[in-house]
C-alpha positions, 0 to 999 in steps of 0.5 A, spaced: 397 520 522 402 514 520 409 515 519 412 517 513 418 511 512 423 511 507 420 506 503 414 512 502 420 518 501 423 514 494 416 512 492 414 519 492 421 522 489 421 516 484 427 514 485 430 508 489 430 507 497 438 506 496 438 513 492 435 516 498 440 513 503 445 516 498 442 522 498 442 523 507 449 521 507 451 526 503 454 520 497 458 524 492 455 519 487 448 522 487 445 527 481 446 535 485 439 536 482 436 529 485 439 529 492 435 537 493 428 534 490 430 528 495 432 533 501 427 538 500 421 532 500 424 529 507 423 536 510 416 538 507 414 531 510 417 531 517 421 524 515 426 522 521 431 516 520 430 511 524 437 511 527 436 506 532 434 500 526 441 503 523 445 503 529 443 496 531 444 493 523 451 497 524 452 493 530 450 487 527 454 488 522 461 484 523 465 485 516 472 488 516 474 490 509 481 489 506 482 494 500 488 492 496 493 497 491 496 491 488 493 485 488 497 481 484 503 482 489 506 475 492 507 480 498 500 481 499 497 474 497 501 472 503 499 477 507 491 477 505 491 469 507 494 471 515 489 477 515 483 472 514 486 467 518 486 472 523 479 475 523 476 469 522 478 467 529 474 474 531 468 471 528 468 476 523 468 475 515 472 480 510 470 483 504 476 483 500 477 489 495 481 490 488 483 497 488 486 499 480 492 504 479 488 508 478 483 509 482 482 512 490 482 508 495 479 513 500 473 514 496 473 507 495 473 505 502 468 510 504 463 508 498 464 501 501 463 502 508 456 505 507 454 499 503 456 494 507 457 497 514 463 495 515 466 494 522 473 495 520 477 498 514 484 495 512 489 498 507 494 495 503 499 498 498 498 503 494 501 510 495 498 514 500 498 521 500 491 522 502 490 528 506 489 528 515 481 532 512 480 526 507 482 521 512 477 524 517 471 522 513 472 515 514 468 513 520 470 506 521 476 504 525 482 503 519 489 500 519 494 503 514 498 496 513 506 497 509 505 504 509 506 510 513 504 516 514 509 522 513 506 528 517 507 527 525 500 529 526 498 523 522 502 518 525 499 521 531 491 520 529 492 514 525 494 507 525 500 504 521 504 498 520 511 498 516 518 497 516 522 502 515 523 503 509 528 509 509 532 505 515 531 498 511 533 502 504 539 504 507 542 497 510 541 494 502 546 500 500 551 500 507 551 491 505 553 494 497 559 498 500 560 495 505 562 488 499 567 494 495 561 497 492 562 504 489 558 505 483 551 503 486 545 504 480 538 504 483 531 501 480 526 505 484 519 508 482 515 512 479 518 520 479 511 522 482 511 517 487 510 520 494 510 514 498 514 507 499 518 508 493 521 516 495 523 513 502 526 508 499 530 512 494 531 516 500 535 512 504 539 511 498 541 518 497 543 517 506 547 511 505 551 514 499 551 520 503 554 518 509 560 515 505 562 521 503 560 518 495 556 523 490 549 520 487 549 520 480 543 523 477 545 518 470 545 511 475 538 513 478 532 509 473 525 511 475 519 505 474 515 506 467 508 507 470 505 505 462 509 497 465 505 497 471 508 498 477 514 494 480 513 488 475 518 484 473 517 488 465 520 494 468 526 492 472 528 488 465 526 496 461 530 499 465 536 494 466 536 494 458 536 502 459 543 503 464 546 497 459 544 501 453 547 507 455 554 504 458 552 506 465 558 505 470 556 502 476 558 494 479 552 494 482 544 495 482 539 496 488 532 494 486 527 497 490 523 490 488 524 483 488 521 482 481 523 487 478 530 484 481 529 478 477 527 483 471 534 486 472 538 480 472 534 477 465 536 484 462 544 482 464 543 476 462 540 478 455 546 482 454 552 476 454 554 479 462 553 476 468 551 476 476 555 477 479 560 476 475 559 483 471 554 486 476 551 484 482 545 485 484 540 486 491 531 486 491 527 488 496 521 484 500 525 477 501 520 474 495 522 466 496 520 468 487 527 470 489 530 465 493 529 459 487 531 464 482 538 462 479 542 466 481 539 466 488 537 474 489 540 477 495 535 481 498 531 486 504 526 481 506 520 484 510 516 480 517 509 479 512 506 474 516 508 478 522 506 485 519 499 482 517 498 479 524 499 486 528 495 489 523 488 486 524 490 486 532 490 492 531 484 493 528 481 489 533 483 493 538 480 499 535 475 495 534 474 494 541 475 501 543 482 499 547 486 503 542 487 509 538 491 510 533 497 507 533 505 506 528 507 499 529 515 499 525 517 492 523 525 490 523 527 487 515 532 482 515 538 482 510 538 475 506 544 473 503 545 469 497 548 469 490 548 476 487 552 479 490 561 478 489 564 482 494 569 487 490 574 489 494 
């Protein structure tokens, strides 16, 4: 009797060989109902994978895949052309993928990885909180590249690369009060954010709070998600809303570099001037916001260096030389022309 090949088990069920594939790897996106009749067709017919054929297509495979939250980031643009420089000199090819505001990178990962046969998953951007059992369903090696995890067991099991982003917060405002500034506003993300831009606010609040001054809720401005995340739209709505309610501050720190150069235009819209009237700080060291007029000062982050360490990472995994690991990058404070010292 001929063995009974998958080919053989989607013509009877009259569906695709790839259907079936879904159904044995357990897909989620498979009808409940098709997936038993296809389940129940491979039991009455004995039909056994040929595992060694999957394994060695796997083994062949040679894709890494970078999902990105954030695309249009210049941050990002930067790192992405390193992370192909650097697989490309392992032989490798990327796959790269757009991931929407939206949507899970988790879910996405995993349904990429069973169509490709990737050897290897980067995340980049994007607010983290996937939990360690979601986490667990990716098969691959993964890197978490500008984000960290929060829970002690999953910077154990896992690999990330960042910088400090409560540490690195802290220094913008420690510069802000270290120039005479007291009355320090903030332009950070979305209240429902439970990664990069929480940390950052955090250091805020430790900085302030090291200095014995009281955070003021009124000084505190959330991003709009209905403008898009980190643009320069947000921090000019923003900006506009502190001005329109005579917020008292001398300075504002910007979780972004855009949404920094946002800020500065809702100032100058409104007949004041940076520094003269307020002084303003970013985050990210964007070169945006080096050419900007005036100059941004600004928390700049190691990206090309960060981008490298990633993929070496990877690779390592990769190679069964390393399990999971947390890589933290120093940022460095470059001053400009923002920012007047007040004392």
């Amino acid at each position: 009797m001929e063995r009974v090949t998958i080919k053989d088990i989607a013509r009877m069920c009259g569906v695709g060989v790839s259907t079936v594939s879904r159904a044995m790897n357990n897909h989620p996106d498979i009808n409940p109902e098709t997936k038993h009749m296809i389940m129940e067709t491979i039991r009455l017919h004995n039909y056994i994978p040929n595992n060694s054929a999957r394994n060695l297509k796997r083994t062949a495979s040679k894709e890494i895949a970078v999902l990105v939250k954030g695309i249009s980031n210049p941050l990002f643009l930067r790192m992405i052309k390193v992370f192909e420089e650097e697989i490309q000199k392992e032989k490798y090819s990327l796959v790269l993928q757009h991931v929407d505001e939206w949507q899970d990178e988790v879910d996405e990962a995993i349904k990429l990885e069973k169509e490709k046969r990737l050897r290897g998953i980067v995340f980049l951007g994007g607010q983290f909180t996937h939990s360690i059992s979601k986490l667990d369903q990716i098969s691959v090696p993964f890197v978490l590249s500008t984000i960290d995890l929060e829970s002690e067991e999953g910077k154990k099991r896992y690999a990330t690369v960042s910088v400090d982003d409560i540490r690195e917060s802290e220094k913008v405002v420690e510069y802000l009060i270290s120039k005479g500034h007291e009355k320090i506003a903030i332009i950070t993300s979305a209240r429902e954010d439970e990664s990069i831009g929480r940390l950052r606010l955090e250091g805020y609040y430790r900085a302030l709070k090291r200095h014995g001054m009281e955070p003021n809720p009124s000084l505190v401005k959330y991003m709009h998600p209905e403008l898009g995340s980190y643009t320069m739209e947000n921090g000019y709505a923003l900006t506009k809303e502190l001005l329109e309610e005579n917020a008292d501050f001398t300075a504002l720190y910007v979780i972004s570099d855009r949404m920094a150069i946002g800020a500065c235009k809702a100032i100058f819209d409104s007949g004041k001037t940076v520094p003269g009237d307020y002084s303003v700080v970013g985050f990210d060291g964007l070169e945006l916001a080096q050419f900007y007029n005036p100059s941004i000062t600004t928390l700049r982050q190691p990206m090309e260096e960060m981008a490298k360490a990633t993929i070496h990472m990877l690779f390592e995994m990769i190679h069964k030389k390393a399990g999971g690991q947390r890589m933290l990058f120093e940022g460095k404070l470059i001053e400009a022309q923002s920012v007047r010292d007040i004392h």
